[in-house]
N, C-alpha and C positions, 0 to 999 in steps of 0.2 A: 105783313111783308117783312118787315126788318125783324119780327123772333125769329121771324123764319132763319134770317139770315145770320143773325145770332146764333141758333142754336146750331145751323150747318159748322158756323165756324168753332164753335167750341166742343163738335163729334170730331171735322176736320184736323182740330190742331194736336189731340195725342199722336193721332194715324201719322201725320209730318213728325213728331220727334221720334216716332219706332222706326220709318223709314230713314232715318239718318246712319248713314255708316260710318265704319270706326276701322282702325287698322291700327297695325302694331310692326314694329321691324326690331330685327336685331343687328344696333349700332355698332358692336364687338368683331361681329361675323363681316359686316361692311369693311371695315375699317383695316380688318386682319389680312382683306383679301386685296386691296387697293395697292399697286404696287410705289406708288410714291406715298403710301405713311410707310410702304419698309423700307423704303429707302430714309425718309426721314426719322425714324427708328434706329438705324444704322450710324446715322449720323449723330444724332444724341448720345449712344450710347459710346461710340467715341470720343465724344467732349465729356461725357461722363468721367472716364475713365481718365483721360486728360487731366481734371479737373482732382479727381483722388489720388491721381500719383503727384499732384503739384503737392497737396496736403501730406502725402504722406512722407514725402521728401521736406516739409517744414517738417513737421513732425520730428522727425529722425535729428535731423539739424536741430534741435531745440533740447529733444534727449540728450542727444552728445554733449550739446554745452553744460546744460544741468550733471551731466555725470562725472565733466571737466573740471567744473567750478565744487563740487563736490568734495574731490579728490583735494585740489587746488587751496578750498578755503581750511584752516587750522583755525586756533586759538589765535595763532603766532601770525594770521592775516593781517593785516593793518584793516579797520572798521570801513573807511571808504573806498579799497576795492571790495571785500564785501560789498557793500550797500552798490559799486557799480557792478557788481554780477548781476547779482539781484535786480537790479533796473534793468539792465542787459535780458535779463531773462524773460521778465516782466514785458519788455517792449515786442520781443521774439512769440511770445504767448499773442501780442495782442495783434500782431501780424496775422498769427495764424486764425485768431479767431477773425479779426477781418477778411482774408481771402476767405475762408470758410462762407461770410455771409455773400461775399462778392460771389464768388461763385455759385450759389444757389442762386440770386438772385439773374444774375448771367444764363443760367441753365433755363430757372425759369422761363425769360425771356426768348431766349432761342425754342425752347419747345413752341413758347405759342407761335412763333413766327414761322417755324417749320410745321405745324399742326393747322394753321388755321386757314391756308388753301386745301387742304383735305379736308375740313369740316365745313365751308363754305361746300364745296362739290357736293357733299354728303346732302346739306340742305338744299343746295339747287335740285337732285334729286328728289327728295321727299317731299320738294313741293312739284314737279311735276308728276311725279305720282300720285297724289292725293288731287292735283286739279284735274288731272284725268280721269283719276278714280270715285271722282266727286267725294270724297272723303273727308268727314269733319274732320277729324281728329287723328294725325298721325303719331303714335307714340311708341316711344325707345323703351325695348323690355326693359333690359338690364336700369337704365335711371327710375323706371317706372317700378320694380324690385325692390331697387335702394330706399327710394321715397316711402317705401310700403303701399304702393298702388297694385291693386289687383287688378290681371287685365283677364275678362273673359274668351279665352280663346275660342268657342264656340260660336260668338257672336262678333266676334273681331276677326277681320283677313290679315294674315300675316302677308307684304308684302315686301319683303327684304330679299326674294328673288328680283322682282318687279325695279326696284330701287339698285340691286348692284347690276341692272341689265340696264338701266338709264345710265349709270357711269361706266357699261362696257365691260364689265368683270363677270368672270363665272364663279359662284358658289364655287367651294373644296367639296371634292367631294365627301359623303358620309361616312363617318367613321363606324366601320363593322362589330358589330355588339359582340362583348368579348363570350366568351366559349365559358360554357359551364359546365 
């Protein structure tokens, strides 16, 4: 009685891992479609730009002065304004390489903060699709690409219709294969 039941289970258990399904979505296509990552998109890109014109206005300012003291310094300078240009310039440089990092790191922060109730949504999605869809495994083409994972689309349901209809969004439509 128990080979018996031995051997039912170990015919039984491949048959349960071929029945397990798999899905795949495209994260890009979600995300591109959601109307508050464009808005927060919008917004970045604003502080972006914020952010380069503050740089490029040191910048300019730090030209000027180097082009000033330039002109300015002779032979006939006395050695310590020399050596105060030079610190002048020096401390101007190091301004700007500071906001430079301040600002990335500010940027930084603002994306995740404007980014991660849209990826939050994205996930609450893809796990009520996969619990509904009893889905082992939901995975993102595009990360699953970069990784070098190979997804079989033949044996995988794309379900990135399924996923932007839990968050309410419709698919763009298809773009018409160009003319030859």
């Amino acid at each position: 009685m128990f080979k018996k039941l031995l051997l039912t289970l170990l015919v039984a258990a491949p048959l349960s891992l071929c029945a397990q399904k798999f899905a795949h979505f495209d994260y890009t296509l979600v995300v591109q479609s959601m109307p508050e990552a464009k808005t927060a998109q919008n917004e970045l890109e604003a502080l972006y730009k914020q952010y380069q014109t503050e740089l490029e206005n040191m910048q300019k300012e730090l030209q000027t002065k180097m082009e000033k003291y330039q002109k300015e310094d002779t032979e006939a300078t006395p050695a310590n304004i020399r050596e105060r240009h030079q610190q002048e310039l020096q401390e101007m440089y190091q301004r700007l390489q500071q906001a430079q990092q301040d600002n990335a790191d500010n940027f930084q922060k603002e994306q995740q903060k404007k980014m991660q109730p849209v990826t939050q949504k994205i996930v609450d999605a893809v796990n009520a699709v996969a619990k509904e869809g009893s889905y082992v495994y939901i995975v993102d083409m595009n990360a699953a690409q970069g990784a070098g994972i190979i997804i079989n689309e033949s044996i995988s349901s794309d379900v990135t219709s399924a996923v932007m209809a839990k968050l309410g969004i419709s698919a763009p439509a298809a773009k018409p294969a160009p003319a030859q």
